[in-house]
C-alpha positions as CSV (number, residue, x, y, z in Angstrom):
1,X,88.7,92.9,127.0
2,X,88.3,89.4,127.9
3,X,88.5,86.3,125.1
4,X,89.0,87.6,121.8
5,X,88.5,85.3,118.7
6,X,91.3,85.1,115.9
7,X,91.8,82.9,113.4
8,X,95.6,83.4,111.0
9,X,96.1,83.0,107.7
10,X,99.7,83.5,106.6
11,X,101.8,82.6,103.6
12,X,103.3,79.5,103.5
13,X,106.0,79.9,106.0
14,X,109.5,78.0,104.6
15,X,113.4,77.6,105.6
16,X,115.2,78.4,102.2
17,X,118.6,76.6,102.5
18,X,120.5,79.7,102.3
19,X,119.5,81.5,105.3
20,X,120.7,84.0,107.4
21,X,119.4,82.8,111.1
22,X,118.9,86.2,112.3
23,X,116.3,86.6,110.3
24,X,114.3,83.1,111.9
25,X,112.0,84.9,114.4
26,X,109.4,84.3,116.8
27,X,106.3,87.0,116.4
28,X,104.0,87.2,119.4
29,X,100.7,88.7,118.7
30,X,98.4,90.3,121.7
31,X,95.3,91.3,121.3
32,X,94.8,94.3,123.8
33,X,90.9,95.5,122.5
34,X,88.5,95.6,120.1
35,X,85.8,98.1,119.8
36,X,82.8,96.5,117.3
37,X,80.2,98.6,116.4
38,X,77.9,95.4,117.3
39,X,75.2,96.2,119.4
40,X,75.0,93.5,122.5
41,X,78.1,91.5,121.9
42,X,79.3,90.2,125.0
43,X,82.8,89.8,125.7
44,X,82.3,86.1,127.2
45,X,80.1,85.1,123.6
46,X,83.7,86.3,121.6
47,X,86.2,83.3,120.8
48,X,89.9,83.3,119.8
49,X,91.5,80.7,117.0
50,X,94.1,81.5,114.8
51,X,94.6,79.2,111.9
52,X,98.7,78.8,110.6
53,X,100.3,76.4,108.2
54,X,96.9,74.8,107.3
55,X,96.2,74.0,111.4
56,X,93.7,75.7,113.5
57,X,94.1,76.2,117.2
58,X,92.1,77.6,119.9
59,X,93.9,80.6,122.0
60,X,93.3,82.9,124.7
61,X,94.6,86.5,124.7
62,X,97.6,85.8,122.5
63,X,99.7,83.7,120.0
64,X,103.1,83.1,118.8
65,X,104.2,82.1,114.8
66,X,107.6,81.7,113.6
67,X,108.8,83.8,110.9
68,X,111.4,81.9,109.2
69,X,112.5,83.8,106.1
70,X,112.8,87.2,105.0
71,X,110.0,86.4,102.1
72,X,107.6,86.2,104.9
73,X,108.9,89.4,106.3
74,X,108.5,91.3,102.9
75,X,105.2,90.0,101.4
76,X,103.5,87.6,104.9
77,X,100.1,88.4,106.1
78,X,98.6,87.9,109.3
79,X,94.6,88.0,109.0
80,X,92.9,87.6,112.6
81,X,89.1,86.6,112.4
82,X,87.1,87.8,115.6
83,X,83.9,85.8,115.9
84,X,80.3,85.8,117.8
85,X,79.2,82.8,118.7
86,X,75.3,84.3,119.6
87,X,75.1,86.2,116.5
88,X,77.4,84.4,114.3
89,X,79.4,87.0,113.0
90,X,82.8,87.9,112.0
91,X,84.8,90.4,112.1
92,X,88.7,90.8,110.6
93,X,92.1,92.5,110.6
94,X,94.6,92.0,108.3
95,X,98.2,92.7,109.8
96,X,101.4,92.9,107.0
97,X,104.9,91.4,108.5
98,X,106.6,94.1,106.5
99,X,105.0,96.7,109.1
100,X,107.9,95.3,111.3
101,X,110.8,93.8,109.3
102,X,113.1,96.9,110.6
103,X,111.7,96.5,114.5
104,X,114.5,95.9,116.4
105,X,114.3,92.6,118.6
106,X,112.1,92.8,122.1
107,X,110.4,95.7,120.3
108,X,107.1,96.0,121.5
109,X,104.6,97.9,118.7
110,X,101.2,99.0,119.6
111,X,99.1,99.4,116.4
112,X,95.3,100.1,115.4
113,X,93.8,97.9,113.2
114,X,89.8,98.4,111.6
115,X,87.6,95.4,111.6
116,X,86.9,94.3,108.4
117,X,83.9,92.1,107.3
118,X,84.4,88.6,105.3
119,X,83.4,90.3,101.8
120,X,86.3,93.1,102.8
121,X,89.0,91.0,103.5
122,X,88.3,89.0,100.5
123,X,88.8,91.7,97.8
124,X,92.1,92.4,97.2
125,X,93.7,96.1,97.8
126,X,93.7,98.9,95.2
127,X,94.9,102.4,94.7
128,X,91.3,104.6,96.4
129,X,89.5,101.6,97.9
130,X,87.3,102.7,100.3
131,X,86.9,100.2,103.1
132,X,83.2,99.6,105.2
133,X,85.0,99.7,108.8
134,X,83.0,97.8,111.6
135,X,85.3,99.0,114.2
136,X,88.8,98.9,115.5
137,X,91.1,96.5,117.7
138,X,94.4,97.6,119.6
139,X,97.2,95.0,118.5
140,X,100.8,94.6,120.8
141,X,103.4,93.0,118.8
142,X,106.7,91.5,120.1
143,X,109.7,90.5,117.9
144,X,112.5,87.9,119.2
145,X,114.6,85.0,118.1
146,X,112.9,82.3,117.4
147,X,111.6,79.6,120.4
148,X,113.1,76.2,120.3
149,X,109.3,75.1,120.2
150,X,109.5,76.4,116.7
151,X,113.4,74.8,115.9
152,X,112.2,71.2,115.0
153,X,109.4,71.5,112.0
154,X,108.3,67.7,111.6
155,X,107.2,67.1,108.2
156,X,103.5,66.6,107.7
157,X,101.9,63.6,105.2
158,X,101.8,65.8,102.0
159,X,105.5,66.6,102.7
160,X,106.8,63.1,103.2
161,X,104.9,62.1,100.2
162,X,106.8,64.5,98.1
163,X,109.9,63.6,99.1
164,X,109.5,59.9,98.4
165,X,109.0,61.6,94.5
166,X,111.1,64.6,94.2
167,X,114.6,65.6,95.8
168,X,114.3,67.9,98.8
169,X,115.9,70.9,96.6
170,X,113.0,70.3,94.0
171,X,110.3,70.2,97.2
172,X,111.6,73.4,98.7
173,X,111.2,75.3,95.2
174,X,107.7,73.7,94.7
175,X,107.0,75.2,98.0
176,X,108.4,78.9,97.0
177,X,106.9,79.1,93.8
178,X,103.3,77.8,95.3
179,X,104.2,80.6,98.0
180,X,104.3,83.3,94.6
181,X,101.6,82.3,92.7
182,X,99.6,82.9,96.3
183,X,101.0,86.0,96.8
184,X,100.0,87.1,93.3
185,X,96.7,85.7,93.0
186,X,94.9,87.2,95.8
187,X,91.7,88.4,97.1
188,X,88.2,87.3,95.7
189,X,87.1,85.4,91.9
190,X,85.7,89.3,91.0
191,X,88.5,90.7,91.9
192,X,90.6,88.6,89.8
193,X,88.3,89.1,86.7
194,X,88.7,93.1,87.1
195,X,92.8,92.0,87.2
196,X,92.4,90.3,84.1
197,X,90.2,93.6,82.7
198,X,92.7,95.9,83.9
199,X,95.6,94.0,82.4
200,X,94.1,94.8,79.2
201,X,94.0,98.3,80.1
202,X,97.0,98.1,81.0
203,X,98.2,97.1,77.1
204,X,95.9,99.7,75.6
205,X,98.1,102.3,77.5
206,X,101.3,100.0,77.1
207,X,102.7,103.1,75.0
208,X,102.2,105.8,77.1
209,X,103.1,103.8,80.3
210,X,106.3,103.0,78.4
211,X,106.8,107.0,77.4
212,X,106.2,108.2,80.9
213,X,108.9,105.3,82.6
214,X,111.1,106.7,80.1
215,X,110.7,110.5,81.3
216,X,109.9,110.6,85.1
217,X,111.2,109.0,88.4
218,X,114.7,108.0,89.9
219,X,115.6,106.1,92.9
220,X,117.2,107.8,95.5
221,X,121.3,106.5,95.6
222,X,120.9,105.4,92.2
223,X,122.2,107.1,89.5
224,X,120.7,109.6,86.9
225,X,120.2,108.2,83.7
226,X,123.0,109.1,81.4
227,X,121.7,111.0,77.9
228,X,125.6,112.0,77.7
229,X,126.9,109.2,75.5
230,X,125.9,111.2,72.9
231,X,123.0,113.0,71.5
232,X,121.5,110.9,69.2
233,X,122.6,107.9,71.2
234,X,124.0,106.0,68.3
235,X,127.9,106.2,69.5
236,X,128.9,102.6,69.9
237,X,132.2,102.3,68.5
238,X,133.2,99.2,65.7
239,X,135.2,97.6,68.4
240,X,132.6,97.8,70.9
241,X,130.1,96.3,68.8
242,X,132.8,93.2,67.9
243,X,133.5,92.5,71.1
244,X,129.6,92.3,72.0
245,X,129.1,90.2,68.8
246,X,131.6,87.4,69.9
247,X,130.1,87.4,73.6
248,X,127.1,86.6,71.7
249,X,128.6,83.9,69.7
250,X,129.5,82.2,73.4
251,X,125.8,83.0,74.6
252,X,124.7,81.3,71.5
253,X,127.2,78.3,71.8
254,X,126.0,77.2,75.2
255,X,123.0,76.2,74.0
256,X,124.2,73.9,72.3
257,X,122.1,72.1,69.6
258,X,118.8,73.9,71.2
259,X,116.6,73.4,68.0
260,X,114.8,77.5,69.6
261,X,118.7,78.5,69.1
262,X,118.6,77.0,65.4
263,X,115.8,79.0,64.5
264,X,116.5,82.5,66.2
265,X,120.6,82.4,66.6
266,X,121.5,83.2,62.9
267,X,122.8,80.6,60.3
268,X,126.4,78.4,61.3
269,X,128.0,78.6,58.5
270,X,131.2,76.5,59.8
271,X,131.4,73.0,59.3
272,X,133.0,71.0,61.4
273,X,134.0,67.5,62.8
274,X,134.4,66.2,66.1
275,X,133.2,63.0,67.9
276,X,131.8,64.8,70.4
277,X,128.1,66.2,69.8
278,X,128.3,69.1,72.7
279,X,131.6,70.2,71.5
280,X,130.4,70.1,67.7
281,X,127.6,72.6,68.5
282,X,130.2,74.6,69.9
283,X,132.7,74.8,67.3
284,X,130.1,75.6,64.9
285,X,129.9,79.1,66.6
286,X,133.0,79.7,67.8
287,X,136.4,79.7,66.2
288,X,138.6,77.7,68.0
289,X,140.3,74.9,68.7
290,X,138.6,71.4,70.2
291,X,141.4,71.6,72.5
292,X,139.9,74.9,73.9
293,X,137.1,73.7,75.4
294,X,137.7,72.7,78.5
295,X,134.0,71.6,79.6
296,X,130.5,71.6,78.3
297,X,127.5,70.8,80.7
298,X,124.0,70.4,79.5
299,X,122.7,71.0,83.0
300,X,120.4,69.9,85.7
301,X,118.4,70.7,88.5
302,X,121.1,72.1,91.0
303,X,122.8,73.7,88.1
304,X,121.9,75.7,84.6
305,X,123.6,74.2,81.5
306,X,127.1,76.2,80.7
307,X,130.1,75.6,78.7
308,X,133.7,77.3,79.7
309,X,136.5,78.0,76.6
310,X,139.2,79.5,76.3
311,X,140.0,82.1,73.8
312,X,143.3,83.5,73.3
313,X,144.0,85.4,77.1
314,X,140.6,84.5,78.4
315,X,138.5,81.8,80.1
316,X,135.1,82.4,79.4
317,X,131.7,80.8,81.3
318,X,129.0,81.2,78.9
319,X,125.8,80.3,80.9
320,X,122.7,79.2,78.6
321,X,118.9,80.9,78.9
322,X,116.2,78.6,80.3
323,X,115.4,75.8,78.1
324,X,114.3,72.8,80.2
325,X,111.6,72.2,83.2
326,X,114.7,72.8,85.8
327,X,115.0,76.3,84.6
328,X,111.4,77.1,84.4
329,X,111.6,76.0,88.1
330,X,114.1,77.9,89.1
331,X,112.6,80.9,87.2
332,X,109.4,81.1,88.8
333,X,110.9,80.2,92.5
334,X,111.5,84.2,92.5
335,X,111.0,84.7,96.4
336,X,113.3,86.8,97.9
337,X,116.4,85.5,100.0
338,X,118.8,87.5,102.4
339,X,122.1,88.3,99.8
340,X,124.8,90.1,101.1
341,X,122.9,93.9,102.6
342,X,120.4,93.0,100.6
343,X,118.6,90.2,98.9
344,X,118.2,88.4,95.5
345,X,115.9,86.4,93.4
346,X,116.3,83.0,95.1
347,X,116.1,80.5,92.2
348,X,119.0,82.1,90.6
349,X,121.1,83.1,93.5
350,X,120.7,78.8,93.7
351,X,122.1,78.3,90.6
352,X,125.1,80.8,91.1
353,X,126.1,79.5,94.7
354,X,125.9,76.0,92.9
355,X,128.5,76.9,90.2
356,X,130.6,79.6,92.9
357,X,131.0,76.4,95.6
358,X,131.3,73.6,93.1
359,X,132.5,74.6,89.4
360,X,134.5,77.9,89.9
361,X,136.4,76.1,92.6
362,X,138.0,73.5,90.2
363,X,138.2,76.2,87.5
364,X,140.3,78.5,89.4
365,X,142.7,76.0,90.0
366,X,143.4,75.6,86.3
367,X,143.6,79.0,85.4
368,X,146.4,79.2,88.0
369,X,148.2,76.2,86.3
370,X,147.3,78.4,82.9
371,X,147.9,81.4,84.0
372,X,145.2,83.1,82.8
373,X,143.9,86.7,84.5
374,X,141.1,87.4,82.6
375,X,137.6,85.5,82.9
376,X,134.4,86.4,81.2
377,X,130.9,85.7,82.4
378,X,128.1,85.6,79.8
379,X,125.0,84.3,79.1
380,X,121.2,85.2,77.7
381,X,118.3,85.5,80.1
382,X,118.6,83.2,83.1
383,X,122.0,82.2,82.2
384,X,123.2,85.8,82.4
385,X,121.3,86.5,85.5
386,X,123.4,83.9,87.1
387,X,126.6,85.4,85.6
388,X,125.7,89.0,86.9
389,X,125.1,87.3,90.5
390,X,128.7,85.4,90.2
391,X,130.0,88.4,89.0
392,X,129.3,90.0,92.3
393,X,130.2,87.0,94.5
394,X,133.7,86.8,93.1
395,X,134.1,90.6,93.7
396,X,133.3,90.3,97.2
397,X,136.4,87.7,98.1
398,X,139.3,89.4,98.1
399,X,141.1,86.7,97.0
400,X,139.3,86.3,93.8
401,X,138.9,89.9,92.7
402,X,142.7,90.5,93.4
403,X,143.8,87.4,91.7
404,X,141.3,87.7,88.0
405,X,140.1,90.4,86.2
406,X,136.3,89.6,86.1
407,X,134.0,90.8,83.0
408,X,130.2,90.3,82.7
409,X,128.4,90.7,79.8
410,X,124.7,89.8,80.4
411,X,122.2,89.7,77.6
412,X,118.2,90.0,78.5
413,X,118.6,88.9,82.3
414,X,115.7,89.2,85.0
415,X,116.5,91.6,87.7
416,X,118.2,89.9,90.0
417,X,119.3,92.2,93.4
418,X,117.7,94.5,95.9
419,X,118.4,98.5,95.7
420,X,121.1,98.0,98.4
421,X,123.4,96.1,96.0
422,X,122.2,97.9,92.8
423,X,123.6,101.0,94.0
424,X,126.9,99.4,94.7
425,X,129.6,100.5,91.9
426,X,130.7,97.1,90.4
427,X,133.9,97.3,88.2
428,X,133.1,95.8,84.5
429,X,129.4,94.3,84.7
430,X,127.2,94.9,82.2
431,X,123.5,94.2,81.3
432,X,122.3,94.9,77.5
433,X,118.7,94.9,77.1
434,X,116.8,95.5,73.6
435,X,113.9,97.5,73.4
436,X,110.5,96.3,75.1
437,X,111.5,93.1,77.0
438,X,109.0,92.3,79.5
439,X,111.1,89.6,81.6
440,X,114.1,92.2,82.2
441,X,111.5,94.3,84.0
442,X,110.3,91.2,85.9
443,X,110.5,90.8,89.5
444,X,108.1,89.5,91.9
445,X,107.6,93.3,93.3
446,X,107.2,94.6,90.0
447,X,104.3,91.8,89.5
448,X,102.7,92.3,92.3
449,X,102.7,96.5,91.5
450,X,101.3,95.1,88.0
451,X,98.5,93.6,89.7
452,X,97.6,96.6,91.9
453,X,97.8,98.9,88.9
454,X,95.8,97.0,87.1
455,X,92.8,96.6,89.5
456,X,93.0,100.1,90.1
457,X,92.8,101.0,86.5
458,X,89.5,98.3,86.4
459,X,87.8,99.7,89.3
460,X,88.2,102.7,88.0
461,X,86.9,102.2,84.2
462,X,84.0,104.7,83.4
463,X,82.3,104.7,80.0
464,X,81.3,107.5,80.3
465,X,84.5,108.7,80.8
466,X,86.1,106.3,78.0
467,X,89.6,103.9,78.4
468,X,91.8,107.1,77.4
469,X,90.8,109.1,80.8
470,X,92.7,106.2,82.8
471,X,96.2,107.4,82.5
472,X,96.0,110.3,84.4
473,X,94.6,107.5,87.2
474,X,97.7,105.7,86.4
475,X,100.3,108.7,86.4
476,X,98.2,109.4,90.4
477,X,98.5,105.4,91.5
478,X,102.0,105.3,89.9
479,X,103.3,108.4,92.3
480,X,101.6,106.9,95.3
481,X,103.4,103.8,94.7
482,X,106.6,105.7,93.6
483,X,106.4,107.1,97.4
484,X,104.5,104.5,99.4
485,X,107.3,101.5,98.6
486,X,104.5,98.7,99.1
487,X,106.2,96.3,96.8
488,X,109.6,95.5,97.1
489,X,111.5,95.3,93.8
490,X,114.7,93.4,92.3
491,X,117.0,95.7,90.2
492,X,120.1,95.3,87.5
493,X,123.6,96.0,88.9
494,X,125.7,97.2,87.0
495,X,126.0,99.3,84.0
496,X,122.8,99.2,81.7
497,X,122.5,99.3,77.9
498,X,119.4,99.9,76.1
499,X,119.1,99.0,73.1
500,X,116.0,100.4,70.8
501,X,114.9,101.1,67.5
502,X,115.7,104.2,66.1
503,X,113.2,104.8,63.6
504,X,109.2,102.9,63.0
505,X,111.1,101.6,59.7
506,X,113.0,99.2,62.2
507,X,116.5,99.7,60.2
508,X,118.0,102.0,62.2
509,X,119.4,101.3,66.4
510,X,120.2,103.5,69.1
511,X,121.2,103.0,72.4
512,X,121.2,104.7,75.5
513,X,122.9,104.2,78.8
514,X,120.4,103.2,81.8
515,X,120.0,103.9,85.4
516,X,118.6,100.6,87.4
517,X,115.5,102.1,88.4
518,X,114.2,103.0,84.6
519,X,113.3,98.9,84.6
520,X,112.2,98.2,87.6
521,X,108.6,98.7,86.7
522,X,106.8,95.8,85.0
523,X,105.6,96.7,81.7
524,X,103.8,93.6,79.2
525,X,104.1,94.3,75.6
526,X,103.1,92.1,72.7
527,X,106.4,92.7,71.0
528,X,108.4,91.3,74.5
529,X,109.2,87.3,72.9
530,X,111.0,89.4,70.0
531,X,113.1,91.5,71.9
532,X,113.8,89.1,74.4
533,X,115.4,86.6,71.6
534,X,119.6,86.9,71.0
535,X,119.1,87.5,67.2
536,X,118.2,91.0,67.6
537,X,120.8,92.3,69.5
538,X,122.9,90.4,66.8
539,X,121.1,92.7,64.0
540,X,121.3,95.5,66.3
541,X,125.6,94.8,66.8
542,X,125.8,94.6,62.7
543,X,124.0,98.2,62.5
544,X,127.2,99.6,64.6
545,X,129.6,97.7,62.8
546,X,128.3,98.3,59.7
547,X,130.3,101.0,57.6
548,X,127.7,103.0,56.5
549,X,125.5,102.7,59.7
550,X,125.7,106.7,60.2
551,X,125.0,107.5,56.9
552,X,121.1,105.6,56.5
């Protein structure tokens, strides 16, 4: 055909610092046809624009963006807008990056793409949609480094505004977690309304949502979950249970004098006195000397609050949950970034290069003076997500793994790595998670299913049929999701401990080793801020190591 009319809107393209520059490409788009089932358009009366970063430019035939992160890649959209300037009307495709993350370089693909109208493109996609097609368009797409044209990004007058206000760290998050929120608040004001609706659907069956992700699915590579440890699941040993209970002791001591920890961290029933404020809080939970603490660090925006002790043989990090703004940041700055042969959350994998490039380096060169082997990493929530991510680091240096024996013990972290590095075997890192926490099961994938799911499940809603008829719709979108691998996911590496309440009477525990798949679904439950909180794996540690904990 002749001129063709596009106009692109794509997620906020963005160079995260850590970036691995083969992923920094240059995506040229051709349009080769369109068939409209229009009636009297005339090829000469269609007109091309594409619209990217906020600009709008007239083109002819084709276009070129610059895809500079593997976000982009994973969750990007290109929408192209063919218009008729006789008869003023539109027509759109919508074209997904993640089509082509795995094309090789110079790859030309030739796809089919329907024409959509406005009020199509603007409701968001769900499990059974049925789409009013106005015809089709014939689409070339070329992959290949990126053109220098695209090398220097000048800053535009928003951006330089920010960074007369905030540090360029804090601007690049800002950026990410504006790129989530669009990414999970999509399509049309009805559409979210029905989201909203279906999330409350989505409660109503919480229980049997939770009961079938406890009896179905596995990932391929990962392993099976293990109902070996016994057959009641209530075999953790006295000494196990100890251990876990003093890990928790140095979760609970980095936060410090937290007035949340006062409240949900159990009684400190050692007084003490020391000068020092920080160190105070610490010795209140921990028993031993001042002298053993070699540094306590209330944290900041390049690095999560942490305090490192030593105890008898051991050095332990204990890295504290979020508390402050900085955290929240980095929490919600959840786009993926390239990690090893895979990815990771990016806020956290921040916060862990931070501490690996500044912090372990100056530690290791004590422990060598000290001659101490063994290190511990722990920490609750998004302080033990950035322990499980250390944990890995330090494996993958040679020197490091052959000269410390690494432990992690995370308590309630976020997912934190792709399937690639899940599957990995890692040598003594573990996750403990109780019951129904929400934010271990949290990933921007598993969001993003949550929100499909849920419009599904509202677009679906019959009263005639009534609320209960909805999971069998649930258990057919959840198997075409299972299969169809539209969101990408984060995962726990690692082993995995579940812990759960034995009995309704909420006196008895069990616990039950894990495979990383059984949390990679989101699942909300009113009961998630309990289970999240450190105090109940305390109770849960004192039903094991209580003498009589068999006999109830």
């Amino acid at each position: 055909m002749g001129l063709v009319s596009a106009s692109i809107r794509l997620t906020e393209l963005l160079l995260v610092p850590v970036m691995v520059n083969s992923l920094q490409t240059t995506i040229q788009i051709q349009i080769d046809g369109i068939d409209w089932n229009k009636n009297g358009i005339k090829a000469s009366a269609v007109k091309t624009k594409y619209c990217y970063n906020d600009e709008s430019c007239d083109f002819e035939g084709s276009f070129s963006i610059a895809v500079r992160s593997l976000h982009d890649f994973l969750f990007g959209k290109v929408e192209i807008v063919f218009s008729n300037e006789d008869s003023f009307e539109y027509a759109f495709i919508s074209i997904l990056l993640k089509d082509f993350y795995n094309s090789k370089m110079r790859e030309c693909r030739k796809r089919e793409y329907p024409l959509l109208s406005a009020c199509e493109m603007r409701t968001a996609d769900y499990y059974g949609r049925k789409y009013k097609v106005l015809g089709k368009s014939q689409i070339s797409l070329f992959k290949r480094e990126l053109d220098k044209e695209f090398e220097a990004k000048t800053d535009g007058v928003i951006q330089s505004f920010m960074s007369k206000i905030f540090q360029e760290s804090t601007i690049v998050q800002l950026k990410n977690i504006n790129r989530v929120f669009s990414i999970l608040f999509q399509g049309s004001h009805m559409c979210r309304i029905k989201t909203v609706t279906g999330i409350f659907l989505n409660e109503y069956l919480s229980d049997k949502r939770y009961l079938y992700n406890s009896n179905t699915g596995n990932i391929s590579g990962l392993p099976e979950d293990s109902g070996d440890l016994a057959e009641d699941y209530d075999n953790m040993d006295v000494k196990t249970a100890e251990a876990l209970k003093r890990n928790l002791k140095y979760v609970i001591a980095s936060f410090l004098d937290s007035i949340i920890m006062k409240y949900t961290a159990g009684e400190r029933k050692k007084i003490v006195e020391s000068k020092d404020e920080a160190k105070k809080s610490v010795l209140e939970v921990v028993e031993i000397n001042e002298d053993d603490i070699y540094k306590v660090y209330r944290g900041s925006i390049d690095c999560i609050g942490f305090v490192i002790l030593f105890d008898v043989d051991k050095a332990v990090v204990s890295f504290r949950g979020t508390l402050t703004t900085e955290d929240i940041i980095h929490d919600l700055n959840c786009c993926y970034i390239p990690f090893l042969n895979g990815y990771a959350h990016c806020g956290i994998l921040k916060l862990a290069s931070y501490f690996y490039n500044t912090e372990w380096r100056d530690l290791k060169a004590v422990l060598k003076q000290k001659k101490i082997k063994n290190v511990l990493f722990t920490g609750h929530s998004l302080g033990a997500a950035v322990g499980v991510l250390l944990h890995i680091m330090i494996s993958e240096n040679k020197e490091d793994s052959s000269m410390f024996n690494i432990e992690t013990s995370g308590f309630a972290p976020p997912p934190t790595v792709s399937i690639e590095i899940a599957s990995r075997k890692l040598k003594n890192l573990r996750t403990y998670i109780f019951g129904k926490d929400s934010i271990t099961r949290m990933s921007l994938g598993s969001l993003k299913e949550y929100n499909y799911i849920s419009l599904t499940l509202a677009s679906k809603l019959s009263i005639r049929k009534g609320i209960d008829s909805l999971y069998e719709d649930y258990i057919e979108v959840k198997n075409y999701l299972n299969k169809a691998n539209l969101f990408p996911k984060l995962y726990h590496p690692g082993e995995i401990f579940h812990f759960e309440f034995k009995s309704d009477d909420r006196r008895t525990y069990q616990v039950k080793k894990r495979c990383p798949s059984y949390f990679s679904d989101f699942l909300g439950f009113k009961c998630f801020p309990r289970d999240h909180m450190p105090n109940v794996f305390f109770d849960a540690l004192d039903y094991f190591t209580s003498r009589r904990k068999r006999h109830i």
